[in-house]
BATORPA-617988 format. One record per atom (N, C-alpha, C, O): residue in three letters; x, y, z. Coordinates in steps of 0.2 Angstrom, whole numbers, plus 5000, padded with zeros to 4 digits. Example, Ala and Ser with C-alpha at 12.3 -4.5 7.8 and 13.67 -1.06 7.14 Angstrom:
# BATORPA-617988
ALA506649725039ALA506249785039ALA506649845039ALA507149835042SER506449895035SER506849955036SER506450005039SER506750065040
This chain:
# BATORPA-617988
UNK515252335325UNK515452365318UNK516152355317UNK516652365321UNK516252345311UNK517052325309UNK517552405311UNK517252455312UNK518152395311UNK518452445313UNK518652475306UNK518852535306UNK518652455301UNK518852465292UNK518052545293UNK518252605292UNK517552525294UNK516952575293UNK516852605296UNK516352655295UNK517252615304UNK517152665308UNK517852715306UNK517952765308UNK518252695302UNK519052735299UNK518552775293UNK518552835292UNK518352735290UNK518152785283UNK517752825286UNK517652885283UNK517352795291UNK516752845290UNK516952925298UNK516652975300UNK517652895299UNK518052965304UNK518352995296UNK518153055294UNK518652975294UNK518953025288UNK518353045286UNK518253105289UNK517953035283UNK517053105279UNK517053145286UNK516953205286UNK517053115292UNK516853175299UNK517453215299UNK517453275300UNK518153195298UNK518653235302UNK518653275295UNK519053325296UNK518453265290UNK518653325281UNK518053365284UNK518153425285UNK517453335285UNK516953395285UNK517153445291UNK517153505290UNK517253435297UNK517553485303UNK517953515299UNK517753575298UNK518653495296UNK519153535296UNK518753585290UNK519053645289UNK518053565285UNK517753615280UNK517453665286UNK517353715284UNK517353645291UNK516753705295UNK517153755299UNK517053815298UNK517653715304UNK518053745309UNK518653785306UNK518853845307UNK519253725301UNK519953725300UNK520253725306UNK520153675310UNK520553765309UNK521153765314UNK520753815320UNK520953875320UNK520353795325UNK520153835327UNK520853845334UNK521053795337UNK521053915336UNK521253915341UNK521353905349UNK521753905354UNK520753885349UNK520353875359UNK520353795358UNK520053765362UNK520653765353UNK520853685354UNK521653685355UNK522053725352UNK521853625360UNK522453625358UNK522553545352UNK522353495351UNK523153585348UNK523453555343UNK523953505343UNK524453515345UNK523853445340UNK524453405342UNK525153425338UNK525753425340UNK524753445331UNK525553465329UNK525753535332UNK526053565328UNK525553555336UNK525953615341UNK526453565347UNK526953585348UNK526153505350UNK526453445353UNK527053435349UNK527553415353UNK527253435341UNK527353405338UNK528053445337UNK528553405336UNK527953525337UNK528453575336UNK528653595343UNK529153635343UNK528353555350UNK528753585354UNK529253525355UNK529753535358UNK529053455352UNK529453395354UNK530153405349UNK530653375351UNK530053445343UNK530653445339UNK531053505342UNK531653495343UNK530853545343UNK531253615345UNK531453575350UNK532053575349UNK531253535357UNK531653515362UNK532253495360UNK532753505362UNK532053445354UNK532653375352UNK533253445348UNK533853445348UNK532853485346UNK533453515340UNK533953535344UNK534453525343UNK533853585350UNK533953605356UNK534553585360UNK534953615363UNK534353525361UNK534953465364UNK535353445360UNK535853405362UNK535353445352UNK535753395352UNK536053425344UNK536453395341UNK535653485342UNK536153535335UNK536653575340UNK536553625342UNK537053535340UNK537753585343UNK538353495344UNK538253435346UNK538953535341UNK539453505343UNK539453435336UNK539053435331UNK539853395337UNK539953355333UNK539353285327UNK538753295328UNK539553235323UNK538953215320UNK538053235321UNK537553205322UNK538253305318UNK537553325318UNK537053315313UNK536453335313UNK537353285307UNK536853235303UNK536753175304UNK536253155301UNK537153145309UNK536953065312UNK536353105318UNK535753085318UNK536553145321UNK535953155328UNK535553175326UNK535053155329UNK535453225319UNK534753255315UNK534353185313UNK533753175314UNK534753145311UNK534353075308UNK534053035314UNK533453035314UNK534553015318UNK534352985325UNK533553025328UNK533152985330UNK533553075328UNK533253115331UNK532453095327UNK531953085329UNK532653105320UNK531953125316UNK531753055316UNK531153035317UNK532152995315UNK531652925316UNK531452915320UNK531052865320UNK531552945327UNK531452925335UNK530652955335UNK530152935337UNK530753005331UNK530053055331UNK529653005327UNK529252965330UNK529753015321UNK529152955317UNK529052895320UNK528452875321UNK529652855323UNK529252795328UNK529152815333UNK529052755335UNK528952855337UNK528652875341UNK527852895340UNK527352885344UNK527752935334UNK527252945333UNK526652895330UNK526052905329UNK527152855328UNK526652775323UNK526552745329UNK526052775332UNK526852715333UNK526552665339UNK526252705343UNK525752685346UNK526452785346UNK525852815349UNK524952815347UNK524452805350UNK525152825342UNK524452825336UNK524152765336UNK523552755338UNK524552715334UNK524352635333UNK524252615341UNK523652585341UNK524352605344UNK524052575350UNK523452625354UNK522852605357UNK523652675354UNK523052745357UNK522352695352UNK521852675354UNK522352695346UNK521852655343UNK521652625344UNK521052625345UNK522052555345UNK521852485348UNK521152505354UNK520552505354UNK521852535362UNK521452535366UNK520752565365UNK520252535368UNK520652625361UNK520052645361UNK519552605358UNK519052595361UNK519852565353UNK519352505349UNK519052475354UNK518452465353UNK519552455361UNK519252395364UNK518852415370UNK518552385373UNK518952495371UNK518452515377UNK517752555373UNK517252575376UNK517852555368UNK517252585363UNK517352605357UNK517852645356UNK516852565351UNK516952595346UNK516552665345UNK516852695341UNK516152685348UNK516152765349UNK516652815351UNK516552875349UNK517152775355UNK517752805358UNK518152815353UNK518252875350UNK518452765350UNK518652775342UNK518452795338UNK518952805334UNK517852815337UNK517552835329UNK517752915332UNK518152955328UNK517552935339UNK517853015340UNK518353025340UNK518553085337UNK518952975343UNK519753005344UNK519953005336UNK520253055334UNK519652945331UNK519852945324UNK519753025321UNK520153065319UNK519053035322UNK518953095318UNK519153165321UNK519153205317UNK519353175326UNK519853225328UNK520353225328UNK520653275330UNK520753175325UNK521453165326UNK521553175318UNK522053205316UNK520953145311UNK520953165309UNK520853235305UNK521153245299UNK520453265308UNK520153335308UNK520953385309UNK521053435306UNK521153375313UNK521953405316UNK522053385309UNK521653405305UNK522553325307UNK522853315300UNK522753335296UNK522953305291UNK522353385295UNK522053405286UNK521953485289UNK521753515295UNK522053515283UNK522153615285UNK522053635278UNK522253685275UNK521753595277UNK521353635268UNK521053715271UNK521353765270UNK520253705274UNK519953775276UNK520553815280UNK520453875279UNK520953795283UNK521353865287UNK522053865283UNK522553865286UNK522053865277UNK522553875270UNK522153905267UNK522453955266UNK521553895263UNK521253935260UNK520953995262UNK520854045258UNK520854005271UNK520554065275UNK521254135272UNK521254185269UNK521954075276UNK522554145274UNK522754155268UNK523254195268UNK522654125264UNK522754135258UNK522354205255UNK522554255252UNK521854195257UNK521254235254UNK521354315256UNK521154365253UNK521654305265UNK521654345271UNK522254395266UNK522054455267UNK522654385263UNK523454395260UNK523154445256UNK523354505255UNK522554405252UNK522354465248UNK521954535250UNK522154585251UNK521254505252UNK521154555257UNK521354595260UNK521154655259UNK521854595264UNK522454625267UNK522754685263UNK522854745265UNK522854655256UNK523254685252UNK523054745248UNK523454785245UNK522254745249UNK521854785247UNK521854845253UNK521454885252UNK521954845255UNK521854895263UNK522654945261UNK522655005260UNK523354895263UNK523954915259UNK524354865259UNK524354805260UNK524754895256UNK525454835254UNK525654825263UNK525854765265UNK525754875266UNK526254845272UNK525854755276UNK526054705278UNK524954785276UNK524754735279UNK524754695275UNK524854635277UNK524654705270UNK524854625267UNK525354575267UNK525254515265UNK526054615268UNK526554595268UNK526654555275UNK526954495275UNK526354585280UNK526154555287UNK525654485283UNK525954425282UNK525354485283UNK524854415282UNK525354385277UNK525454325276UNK525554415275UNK526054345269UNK526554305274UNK526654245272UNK526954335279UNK527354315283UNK527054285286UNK527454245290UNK526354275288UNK526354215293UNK526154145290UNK526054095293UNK526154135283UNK526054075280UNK526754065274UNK526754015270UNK527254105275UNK527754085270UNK528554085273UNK528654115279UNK528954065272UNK529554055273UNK530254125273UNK530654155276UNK529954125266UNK530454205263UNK530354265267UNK529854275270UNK530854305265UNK530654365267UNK530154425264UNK530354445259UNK529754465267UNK529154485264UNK529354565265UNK528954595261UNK529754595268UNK529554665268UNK529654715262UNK529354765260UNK530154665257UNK530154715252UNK529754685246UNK530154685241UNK529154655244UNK528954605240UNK528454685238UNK528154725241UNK528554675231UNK527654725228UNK527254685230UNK527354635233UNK526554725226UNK526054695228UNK526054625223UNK526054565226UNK526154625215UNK526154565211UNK526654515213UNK526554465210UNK527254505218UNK527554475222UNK527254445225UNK527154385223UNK526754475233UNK526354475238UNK525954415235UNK526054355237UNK525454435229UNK524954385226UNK525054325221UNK524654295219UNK525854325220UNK526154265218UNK526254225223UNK525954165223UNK526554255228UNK526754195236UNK526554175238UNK526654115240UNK525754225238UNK525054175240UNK525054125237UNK525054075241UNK524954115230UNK524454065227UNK525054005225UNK524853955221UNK525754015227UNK525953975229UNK526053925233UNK526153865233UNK526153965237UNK525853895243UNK525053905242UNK524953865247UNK524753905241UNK524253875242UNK524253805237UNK523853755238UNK524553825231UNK524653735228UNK525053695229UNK525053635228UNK525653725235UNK526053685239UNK525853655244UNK525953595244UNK525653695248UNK525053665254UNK524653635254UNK524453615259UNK524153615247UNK523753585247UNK524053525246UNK523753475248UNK524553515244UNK524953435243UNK524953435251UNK524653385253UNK525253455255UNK525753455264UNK525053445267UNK524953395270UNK524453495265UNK523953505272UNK523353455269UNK522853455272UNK523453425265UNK522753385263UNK523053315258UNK522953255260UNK523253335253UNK523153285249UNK523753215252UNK523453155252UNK524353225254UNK525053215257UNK524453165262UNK524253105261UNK524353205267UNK523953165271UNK523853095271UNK524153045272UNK523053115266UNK522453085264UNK522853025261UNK522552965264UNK523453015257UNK523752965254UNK524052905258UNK523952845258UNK524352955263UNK524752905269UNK524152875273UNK524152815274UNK523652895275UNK523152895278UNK522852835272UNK522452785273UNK522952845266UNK522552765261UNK523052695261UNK523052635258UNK523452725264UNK524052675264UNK524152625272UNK524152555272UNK524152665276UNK524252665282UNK524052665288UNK524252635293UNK523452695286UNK523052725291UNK523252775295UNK523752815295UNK522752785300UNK522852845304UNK523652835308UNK523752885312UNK524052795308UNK524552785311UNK525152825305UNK525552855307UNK524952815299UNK525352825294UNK525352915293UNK525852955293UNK524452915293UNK524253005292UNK524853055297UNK525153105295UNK524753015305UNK525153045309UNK525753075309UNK526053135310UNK526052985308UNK526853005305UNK527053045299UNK527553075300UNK526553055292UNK526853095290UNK526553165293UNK526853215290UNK526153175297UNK526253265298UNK526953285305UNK527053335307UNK527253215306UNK527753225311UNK528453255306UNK528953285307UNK528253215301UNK529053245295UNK528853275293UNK529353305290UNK528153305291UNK528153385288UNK528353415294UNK528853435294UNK528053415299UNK528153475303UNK529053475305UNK529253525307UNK529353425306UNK530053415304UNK530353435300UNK530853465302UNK530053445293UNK530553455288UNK530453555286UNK530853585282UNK529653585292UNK529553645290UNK529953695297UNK530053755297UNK530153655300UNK530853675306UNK531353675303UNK531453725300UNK531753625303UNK532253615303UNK532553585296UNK533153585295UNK531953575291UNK532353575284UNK532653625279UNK532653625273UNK532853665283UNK533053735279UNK533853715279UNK534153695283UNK534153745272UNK534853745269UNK535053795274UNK535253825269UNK535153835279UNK535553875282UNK536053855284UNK536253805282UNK536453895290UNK536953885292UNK536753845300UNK537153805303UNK536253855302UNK535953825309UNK535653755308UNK535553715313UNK535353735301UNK535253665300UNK535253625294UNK534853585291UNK536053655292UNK536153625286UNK536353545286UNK536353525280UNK536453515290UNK536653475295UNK536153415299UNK536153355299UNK535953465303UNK535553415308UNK534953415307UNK534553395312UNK534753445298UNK533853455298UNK534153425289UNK533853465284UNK534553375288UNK534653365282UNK534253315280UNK533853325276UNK534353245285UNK533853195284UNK533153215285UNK532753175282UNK532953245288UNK532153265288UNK531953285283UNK531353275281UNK532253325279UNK532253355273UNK532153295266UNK531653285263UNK532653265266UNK532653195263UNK532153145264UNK531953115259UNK531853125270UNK531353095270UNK530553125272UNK530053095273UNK530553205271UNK530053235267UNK529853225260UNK529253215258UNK530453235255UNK530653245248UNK530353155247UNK529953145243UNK530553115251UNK530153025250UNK529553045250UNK529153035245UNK529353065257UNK528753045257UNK528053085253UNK527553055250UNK528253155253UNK528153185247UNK528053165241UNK527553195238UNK528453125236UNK528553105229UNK527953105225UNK527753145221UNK527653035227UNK527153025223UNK526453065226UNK526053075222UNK526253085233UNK525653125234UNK525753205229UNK525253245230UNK526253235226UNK526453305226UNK526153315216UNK525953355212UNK526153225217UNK526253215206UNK525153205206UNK524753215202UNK525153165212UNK524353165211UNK524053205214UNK523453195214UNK524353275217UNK523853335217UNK523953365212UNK523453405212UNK524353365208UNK524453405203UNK523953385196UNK523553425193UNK524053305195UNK523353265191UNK522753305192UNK522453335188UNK522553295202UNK521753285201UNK521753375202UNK521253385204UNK522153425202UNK521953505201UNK521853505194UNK521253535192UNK522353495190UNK522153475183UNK521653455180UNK521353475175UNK521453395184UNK520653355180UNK520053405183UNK519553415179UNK519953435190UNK519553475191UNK519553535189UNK519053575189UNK520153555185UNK520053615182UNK519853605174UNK519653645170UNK519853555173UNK519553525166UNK520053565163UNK519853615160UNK520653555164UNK521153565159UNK521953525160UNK522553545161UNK521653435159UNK521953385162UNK522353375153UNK522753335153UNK522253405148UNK522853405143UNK523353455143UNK523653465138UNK523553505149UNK524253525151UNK524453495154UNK524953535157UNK524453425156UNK524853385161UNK525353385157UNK525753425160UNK525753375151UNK526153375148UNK526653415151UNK527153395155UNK526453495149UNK526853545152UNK526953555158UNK527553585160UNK526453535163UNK526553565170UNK527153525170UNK527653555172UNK527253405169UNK527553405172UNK528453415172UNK528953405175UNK528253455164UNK529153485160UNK529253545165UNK529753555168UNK528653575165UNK529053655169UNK529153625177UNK529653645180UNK528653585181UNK528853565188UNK529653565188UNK529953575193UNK529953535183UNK530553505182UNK531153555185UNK531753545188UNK530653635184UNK531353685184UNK531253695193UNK531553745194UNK530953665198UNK530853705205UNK531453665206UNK531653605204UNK531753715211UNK532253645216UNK532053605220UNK532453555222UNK531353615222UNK531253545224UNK530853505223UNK530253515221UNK530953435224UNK530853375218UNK530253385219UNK530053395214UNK529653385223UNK529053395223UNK528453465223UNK527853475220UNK528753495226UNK528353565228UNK528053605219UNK527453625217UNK528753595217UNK528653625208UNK527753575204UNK527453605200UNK527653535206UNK527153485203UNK526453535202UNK526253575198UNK526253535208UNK525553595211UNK525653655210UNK525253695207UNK526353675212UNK526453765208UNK526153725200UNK525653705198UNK526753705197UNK526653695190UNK526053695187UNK525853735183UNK525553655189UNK524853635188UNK524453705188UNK524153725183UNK524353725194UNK524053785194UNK524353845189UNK524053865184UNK525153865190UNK525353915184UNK525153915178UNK524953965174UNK525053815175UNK524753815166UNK524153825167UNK523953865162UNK523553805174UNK523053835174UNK522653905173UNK522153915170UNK523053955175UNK523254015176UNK523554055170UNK523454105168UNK524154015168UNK524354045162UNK524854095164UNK525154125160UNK525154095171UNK525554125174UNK526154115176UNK526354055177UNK526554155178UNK527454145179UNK527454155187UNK527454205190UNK527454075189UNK527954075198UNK528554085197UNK528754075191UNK528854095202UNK529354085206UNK529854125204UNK529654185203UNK530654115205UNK531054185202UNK531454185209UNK531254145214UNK531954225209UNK532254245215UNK531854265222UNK531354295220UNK531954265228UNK531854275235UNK532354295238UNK532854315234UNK532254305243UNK532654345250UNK532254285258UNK531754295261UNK532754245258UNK532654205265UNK533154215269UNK533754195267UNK532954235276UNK533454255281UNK533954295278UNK534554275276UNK533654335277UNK534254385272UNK534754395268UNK535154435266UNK534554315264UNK535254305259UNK534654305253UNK534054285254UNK534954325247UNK534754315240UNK534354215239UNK534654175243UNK534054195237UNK534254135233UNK533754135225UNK533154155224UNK534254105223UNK534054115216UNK533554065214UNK533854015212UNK532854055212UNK532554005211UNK532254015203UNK531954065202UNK532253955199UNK532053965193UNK531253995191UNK530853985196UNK531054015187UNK530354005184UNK529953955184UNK530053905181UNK529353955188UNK528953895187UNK528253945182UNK527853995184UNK528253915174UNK527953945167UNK528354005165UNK528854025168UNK527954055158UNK528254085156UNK527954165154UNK528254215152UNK527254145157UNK526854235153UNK526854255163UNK526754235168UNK527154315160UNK527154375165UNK526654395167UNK526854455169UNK525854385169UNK525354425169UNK525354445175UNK525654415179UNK524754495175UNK524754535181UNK524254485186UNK523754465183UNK524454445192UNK523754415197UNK523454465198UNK523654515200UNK522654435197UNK521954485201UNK521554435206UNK521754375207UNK521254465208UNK520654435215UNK520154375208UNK519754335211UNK520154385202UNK519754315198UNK520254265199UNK520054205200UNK520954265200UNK521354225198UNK521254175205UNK521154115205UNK521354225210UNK521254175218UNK520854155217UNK520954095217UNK520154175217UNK519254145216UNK519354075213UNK518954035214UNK519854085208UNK519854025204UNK520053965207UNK519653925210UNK520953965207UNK521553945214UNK520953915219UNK521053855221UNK520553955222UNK520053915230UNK519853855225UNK520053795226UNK519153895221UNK518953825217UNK519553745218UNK519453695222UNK519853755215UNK520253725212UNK520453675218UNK520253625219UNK520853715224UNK521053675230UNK520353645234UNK520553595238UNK519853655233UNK519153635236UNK519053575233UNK518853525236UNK519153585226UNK518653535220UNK519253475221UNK519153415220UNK519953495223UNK520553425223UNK520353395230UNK520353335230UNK520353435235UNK520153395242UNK519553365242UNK519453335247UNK518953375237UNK518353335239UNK518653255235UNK518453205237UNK519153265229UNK519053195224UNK519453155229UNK519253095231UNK520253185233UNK520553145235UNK520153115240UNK520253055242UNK519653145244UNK519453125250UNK519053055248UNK519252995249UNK518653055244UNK518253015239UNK518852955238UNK518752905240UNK519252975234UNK519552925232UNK519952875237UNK520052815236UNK520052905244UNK520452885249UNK520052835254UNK520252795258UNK519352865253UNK518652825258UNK518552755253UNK518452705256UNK518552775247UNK518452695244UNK519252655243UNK519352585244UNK519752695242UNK520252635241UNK520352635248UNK520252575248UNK520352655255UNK520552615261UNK519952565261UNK520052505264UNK519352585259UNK518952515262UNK518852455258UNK518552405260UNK519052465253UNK519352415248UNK519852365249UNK519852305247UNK520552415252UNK521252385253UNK521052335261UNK521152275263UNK520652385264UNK520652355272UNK520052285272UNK520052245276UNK519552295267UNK519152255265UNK519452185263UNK519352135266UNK519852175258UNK520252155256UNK520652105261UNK520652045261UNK521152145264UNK521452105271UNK521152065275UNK521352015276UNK520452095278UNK520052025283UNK519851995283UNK519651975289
């Protein structure tokens, strides 16, 4: 069997696990492999002098290390079994996508929230960045359904893209510069510096998957003539991609992200992503799930026919 059909047909097996399982714990994780190989590097070498050249040096040594690991781990499987292949494929793809364990803690946020505000502010801190202790509850259920239109670009869609490009070689690499850019791409005083370039070649690799989850959230919510709006209001997030999937959802929704935070304890000021003030309910998330489900099945679809078209094509 050509190796084009045994790829597309790991992508359908490794979406439907991560639909049944998502992130189950009692496996080990390569991007846990992935967070321990960066915290080593960051460790030895954010201290002391050019720590934007060692930041750099560091994060391409990781993405090339991660593509020819990838790419040859393939080959060899191809040549001692195409069964050995079709499994390593689909589990390595299965790791690369986190749609169901995005949408489990998102939903977990609210829930939570219904019991009290403290525990919910607990489940918001394990899937967000800022800080949460002082968040109300219409804070709490903003933050949620924010990353969840951010993450759906990072944990699926971002993927799926490099993965129609690349292949599983490419899928790999970029979840080595997400998980790169969700360490050490922070404006602080600890890696303003040695986690700039990561940051930067997140914001690349990011660009155009961030503008086509925002389309296909739009076209499944059959409200594909606010694209106008979303992509004017995306314009106001600071960062170049993440605003696209909030924005999409807000015009969906009708509702106002974003606004000032508290990360590591300093203020940071971030603009409004929309304009009506309303209060979030438990129909709004119900929706929001929709929405990120009905986007991960189009992309998957779209990603199974143009790789075996593009890869049809080459042979």
């Amino acid at each position: 069997m050509d190796s084009t059909y045994i790829m597309v047909a790991s992508l359908f097996t490794g979406f439907v696990l991560d639909k049944l399982w998502g992130d189950p714990d009692y496996l080990p994780h390569p991007i846990v492999g992935f967070g321990k190989l960066i915290s080593l590097f960051e460790r030895k070498l954010n201290r002391g002098k050019w720590l934007i050249l060692k930041g750099a040096l560091s994060t391409l040594l990781l993405m090339i290390l991660t593509f020819i690991l990838t790419y040859f781990s393939l080959i060899i499987a191809r040549e001692l079994s195409q069964v050995l292949l079709y499994c390593i494929s689909s589990l390595l793809i299965f790791f690369c996508l986190a749609g169901k364990t995005l949408c489990r803690e998102v939903k977990a946020v609210f829930d939570t929230l219904e019991v009290s505000i403290v525990k919910g502010r607990q489940q918001l801190a394990r899937i967000v960045g800022r800080d949460t202790m002082c968040l109300d509850a219409q804070q709490i259920r903003i933050a949620a359904l924010e990353t969840l239109a951010e993450n759906l670009n990072d944990g699926v869609i971002a993927p799926l893209f490099w993965f129609t490009l690349l292949g599983l070689p490419g899928m790999m690499t970029y979840k080595m510069i997400n998980t790169l850019d969700s360490m050490i791409g922070y404006k602080n005083t600890r890696y303003l510096y040695y986690g700039r370039f990561a940051a930067r070649i997140d914001d690349i690799m990011n660009f155009i998957p961030a503008r086509i989850t925002a389309i296909i959230m739009l076209m499944v919510g059959n409200q594909i003539q606010k694209i106008g709006i979303t992509f004017s209001i995306a314009k106001n997030h600071r960062s170049p991609n993440s605003g696209y999937p909030e924005a999409a959802l807000a015009a969906m929704l009708d509702c106002r992200f974003g606004g000032p935070n508290y990360y590591f304890g300093t203020k940071v000021e971030k603009p409004y992503i929309g304009t009506n003030e309303k209060v979030i309910q438990r129909h709004n998330l119900i929706f929001a799930l929709k929405i990120n489900q009905y986007t991960e099945i189009v992309m998957v679809v779209i990603s199974m026919l143009l790789y075996f078209t593009l890869h049809i094509s080459f042979n």
